[in-house]
C-alpha positions in Angstrom: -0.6 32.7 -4.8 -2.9 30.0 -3.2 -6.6 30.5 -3.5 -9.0 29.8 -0.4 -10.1 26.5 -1.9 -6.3 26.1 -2.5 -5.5 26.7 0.6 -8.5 24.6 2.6 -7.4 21.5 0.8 -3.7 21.8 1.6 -4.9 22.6 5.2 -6.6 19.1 4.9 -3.9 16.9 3.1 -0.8 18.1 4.5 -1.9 16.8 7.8 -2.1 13.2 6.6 0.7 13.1 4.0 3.4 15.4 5.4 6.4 13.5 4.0 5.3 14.4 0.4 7.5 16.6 -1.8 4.7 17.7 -3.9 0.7 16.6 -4.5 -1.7 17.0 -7.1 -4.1 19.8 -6.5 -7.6 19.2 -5.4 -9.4 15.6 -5.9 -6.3 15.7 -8.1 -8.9 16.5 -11.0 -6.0 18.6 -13.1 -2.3 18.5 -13.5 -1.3 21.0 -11.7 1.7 20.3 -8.9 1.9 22.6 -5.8 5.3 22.4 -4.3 5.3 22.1 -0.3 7.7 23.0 2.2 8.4 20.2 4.8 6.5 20.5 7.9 8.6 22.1 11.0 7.9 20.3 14.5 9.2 20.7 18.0 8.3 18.6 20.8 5.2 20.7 21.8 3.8 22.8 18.6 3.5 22.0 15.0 3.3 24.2 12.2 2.8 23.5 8.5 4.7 25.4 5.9 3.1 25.4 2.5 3.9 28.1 -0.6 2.4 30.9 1.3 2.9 29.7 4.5 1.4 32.5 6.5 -1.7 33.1 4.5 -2.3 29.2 4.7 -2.0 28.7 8.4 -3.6 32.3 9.2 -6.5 30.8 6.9 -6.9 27.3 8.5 -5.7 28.1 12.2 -6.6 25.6 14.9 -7.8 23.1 12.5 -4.2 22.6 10.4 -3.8 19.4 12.8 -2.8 17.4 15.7 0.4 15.2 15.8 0.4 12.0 17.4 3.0 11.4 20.5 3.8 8.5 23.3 0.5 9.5 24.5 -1.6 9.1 21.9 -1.7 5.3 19.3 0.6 6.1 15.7 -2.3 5.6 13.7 -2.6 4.9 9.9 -2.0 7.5 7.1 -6.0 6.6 5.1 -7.7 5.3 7.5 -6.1 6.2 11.1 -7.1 3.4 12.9 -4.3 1.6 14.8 -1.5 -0.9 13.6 -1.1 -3.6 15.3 1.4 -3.3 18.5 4.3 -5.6 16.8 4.8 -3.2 14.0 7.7 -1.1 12.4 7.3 2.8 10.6 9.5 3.9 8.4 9.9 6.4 5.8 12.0 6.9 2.5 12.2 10.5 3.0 12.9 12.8 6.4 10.0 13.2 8.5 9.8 13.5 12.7 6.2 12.7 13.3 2.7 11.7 12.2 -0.2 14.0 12.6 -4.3 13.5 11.7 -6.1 15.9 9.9 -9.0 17.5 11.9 -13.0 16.4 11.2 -13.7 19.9 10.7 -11.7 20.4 7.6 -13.6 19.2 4.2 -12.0 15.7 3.0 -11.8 14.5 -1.0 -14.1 10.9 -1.5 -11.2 8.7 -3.0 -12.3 5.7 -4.5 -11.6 2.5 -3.1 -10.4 -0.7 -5.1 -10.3 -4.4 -3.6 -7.8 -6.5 -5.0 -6.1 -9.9 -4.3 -2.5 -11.2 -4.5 -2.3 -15.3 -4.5 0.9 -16.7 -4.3 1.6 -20.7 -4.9 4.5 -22.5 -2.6 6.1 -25.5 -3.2 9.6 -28.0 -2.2 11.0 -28.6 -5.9 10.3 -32.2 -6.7 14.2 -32.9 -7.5 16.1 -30.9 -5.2 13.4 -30.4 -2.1 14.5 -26.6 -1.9 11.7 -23.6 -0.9 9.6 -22.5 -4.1 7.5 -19.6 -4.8 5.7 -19.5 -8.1 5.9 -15.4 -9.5 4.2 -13.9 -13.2 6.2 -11.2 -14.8 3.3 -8.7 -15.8 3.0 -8.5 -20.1 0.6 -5.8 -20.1 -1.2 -2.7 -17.6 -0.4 -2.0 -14.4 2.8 -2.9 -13.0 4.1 -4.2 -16.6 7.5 -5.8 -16.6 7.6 -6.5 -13.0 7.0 -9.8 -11.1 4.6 -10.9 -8.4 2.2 -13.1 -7.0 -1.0 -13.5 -8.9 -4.2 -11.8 -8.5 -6.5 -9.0 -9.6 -9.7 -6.9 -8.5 -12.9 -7.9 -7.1 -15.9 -8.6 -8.8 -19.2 -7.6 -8.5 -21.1 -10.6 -6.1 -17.9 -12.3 -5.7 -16.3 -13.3 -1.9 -12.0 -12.2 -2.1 -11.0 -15.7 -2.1 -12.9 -16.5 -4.6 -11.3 -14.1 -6.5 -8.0 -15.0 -5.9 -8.6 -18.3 -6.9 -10.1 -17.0 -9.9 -7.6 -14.8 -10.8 -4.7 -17.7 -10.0 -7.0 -19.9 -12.8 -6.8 -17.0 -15.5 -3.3 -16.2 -15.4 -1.5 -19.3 -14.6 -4.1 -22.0 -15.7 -3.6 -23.6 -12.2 -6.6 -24.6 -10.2 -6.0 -24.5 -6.2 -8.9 -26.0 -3.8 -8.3 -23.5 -0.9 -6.3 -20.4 -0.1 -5.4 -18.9 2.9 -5.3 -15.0 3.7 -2.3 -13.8 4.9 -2.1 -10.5 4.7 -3.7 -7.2 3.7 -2.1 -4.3 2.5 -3.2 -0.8 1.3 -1.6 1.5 -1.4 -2.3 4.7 -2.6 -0.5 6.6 -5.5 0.0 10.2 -6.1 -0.7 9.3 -10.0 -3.6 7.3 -9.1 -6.9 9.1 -7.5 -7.7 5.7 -5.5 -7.2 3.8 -2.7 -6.1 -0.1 -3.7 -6.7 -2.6 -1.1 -5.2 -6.1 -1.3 -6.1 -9.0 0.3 -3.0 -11.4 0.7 -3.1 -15.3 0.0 -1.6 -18.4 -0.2 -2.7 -21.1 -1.9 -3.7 -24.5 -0.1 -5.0 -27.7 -0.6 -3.9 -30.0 -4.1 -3.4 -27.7 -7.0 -4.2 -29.1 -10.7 -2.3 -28.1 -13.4 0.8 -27.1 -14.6 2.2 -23.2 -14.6 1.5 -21.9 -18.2 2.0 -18.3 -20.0 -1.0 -16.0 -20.6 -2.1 -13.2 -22.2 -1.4 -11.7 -19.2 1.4 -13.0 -16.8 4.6 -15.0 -17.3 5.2 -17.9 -14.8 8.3 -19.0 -13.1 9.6 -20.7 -10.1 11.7 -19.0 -7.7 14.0 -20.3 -5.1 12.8 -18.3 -1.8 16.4 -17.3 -1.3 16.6 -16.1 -4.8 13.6 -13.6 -5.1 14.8 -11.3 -8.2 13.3 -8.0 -5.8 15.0 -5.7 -7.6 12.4 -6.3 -10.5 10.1 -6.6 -8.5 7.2 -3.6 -6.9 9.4 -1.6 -4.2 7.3 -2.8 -1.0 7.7 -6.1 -2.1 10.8 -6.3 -0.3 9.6 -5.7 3.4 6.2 -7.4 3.5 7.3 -10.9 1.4 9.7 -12.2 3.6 7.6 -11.8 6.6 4.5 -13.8 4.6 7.4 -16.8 3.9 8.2 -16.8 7.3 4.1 -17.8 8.0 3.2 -14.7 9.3 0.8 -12.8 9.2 0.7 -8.9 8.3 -0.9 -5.9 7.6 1.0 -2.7 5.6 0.0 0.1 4.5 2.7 1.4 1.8 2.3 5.3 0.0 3.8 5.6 -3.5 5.0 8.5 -6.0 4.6 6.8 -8.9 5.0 3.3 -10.0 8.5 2.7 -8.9 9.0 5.4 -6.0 8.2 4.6 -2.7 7.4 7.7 -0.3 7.0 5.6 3.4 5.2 2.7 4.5 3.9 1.3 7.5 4.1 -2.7 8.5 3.0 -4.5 11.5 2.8 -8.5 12.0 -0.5 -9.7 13.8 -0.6 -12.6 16.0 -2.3 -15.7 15.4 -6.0 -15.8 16.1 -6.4 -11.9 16.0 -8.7 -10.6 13.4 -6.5 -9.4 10.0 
């Protein structure tokens, strides 16, 4: 049986993460998994169902939530401010609508992390086809797979800055300018934080040759042969649309490492603010 705190901080979560199968209890300070039943809708009323579904909603009444409709923006799942309006929603499990927690309820303080992603384009020198430049991971977070380069923010440090940085460190090339392309936001039901990356691509000469590190593995990829499969799973959706030249932002919820739950994408146009 649910306890009041219990049942205060499903009354809050559920609300933003409805699509979830099952969430760490509260500030996901211990181990323990609650098991949720998926929400019920119909086109005027919603109701959340969770464990003890009457003692829940009889606990939290009018403040279990509010679902969006064609009346009112979709709106994002952390933050809940609006996508841009050239944007897709999907979801890897069943789910009818969105709905925002109310300000009454008491929300958990997640932490939030910056990080940057740099990737490094080029026409090969022999046979003039697309290149991307990707590092398979040796070691931490996201080990084995393969991505762009990049890393967290530090202290006194502008982004770029650390994306070039970080492209320095773990592929001893030196770029003279990089371009933001995108930004994307993740969140993990193993990981108590929010992760927000900035998305660049390298401009300007670039010194040096791709080398291995302590930490990534560098090699040259065809764009239209891009090994996703070993790749993270939202890599998939927001990658092709940053080869195209365009510019993005996403917003991508995970299980675990290799599980992903739903995500949000939307391009933005040219000389609108990322």
């Amino acid at each position: 049986m649910l306890s009041a705190a219990d049942i205060q901080y499903v009354a809050y979560i559920v609300p933003q993460y409805p699509r979830r199968s099952y969430l760490k209890t509260q500030g996901m300070r211990d181990r323990t998994i609650f098991s949720l039943v998926p929400c019920l809708f119909s086109s005027a009323t919603a109701a959340v169902a969770v464990i003890s579904a009457a003692s829940a909603v009889s606990a939290c009444g009018s403040s279990v939530a509010l679902f969006h409709n064609k009346a009112s923006p979709r709106q994002s799942f952390v933050y809940y401010s609006p996508l841009p309006t050239k944007s897709t929603f999907a979801t890897t499990l069943k789910a009818e609508r969105r709905m925002k927690a109310s300000s009454s309820v008491p929300q958990p303080t997640l932490k939030t992390k910056l990080l940057t992603l740099l990737f490094v384009r080029r026409a090969n020198p022999t046979t003039n086809v697309k290149e991307v430049l990707l590092g398979m991971k040796k070691r931490g977070f996201g080990q084995g797979k393969w991505n762009g380069f990049g890393g967290k923010v530090e202290t006194n440090e502008t982004i770029k800055a650390a994306a070039l940085r970080e492209l320095e460190e773990e592929s001893c090339l030196k770029a003279s300018d990089a371009e933001l392309r995108g930004k994307i936001t993740f969140t993990f039901l193993t990981i108590p934080e929010v992760l927000k990356v900035h998305v660049f691509e390298a401009l300007g000469p670039i010194e040096g040759e791709p080398q291995e590190t302590e930490e990534m593995k560098p090699q040259w990829y065809a764009e239209s042969e891009i090994p996703y499969e070993k790749m993270w799973a939202d890599d998939k959706y927001w990658l092709p649309l940053f080869l195209e030249g365009r510019r993005f932002k996403a917003l991508f919820e995970f299980d675990d490492e290799s599980t992903l739950l739903r995500y949000d994408l939307g391009t933005v146009p040219e000389g609108e603010e990322l």
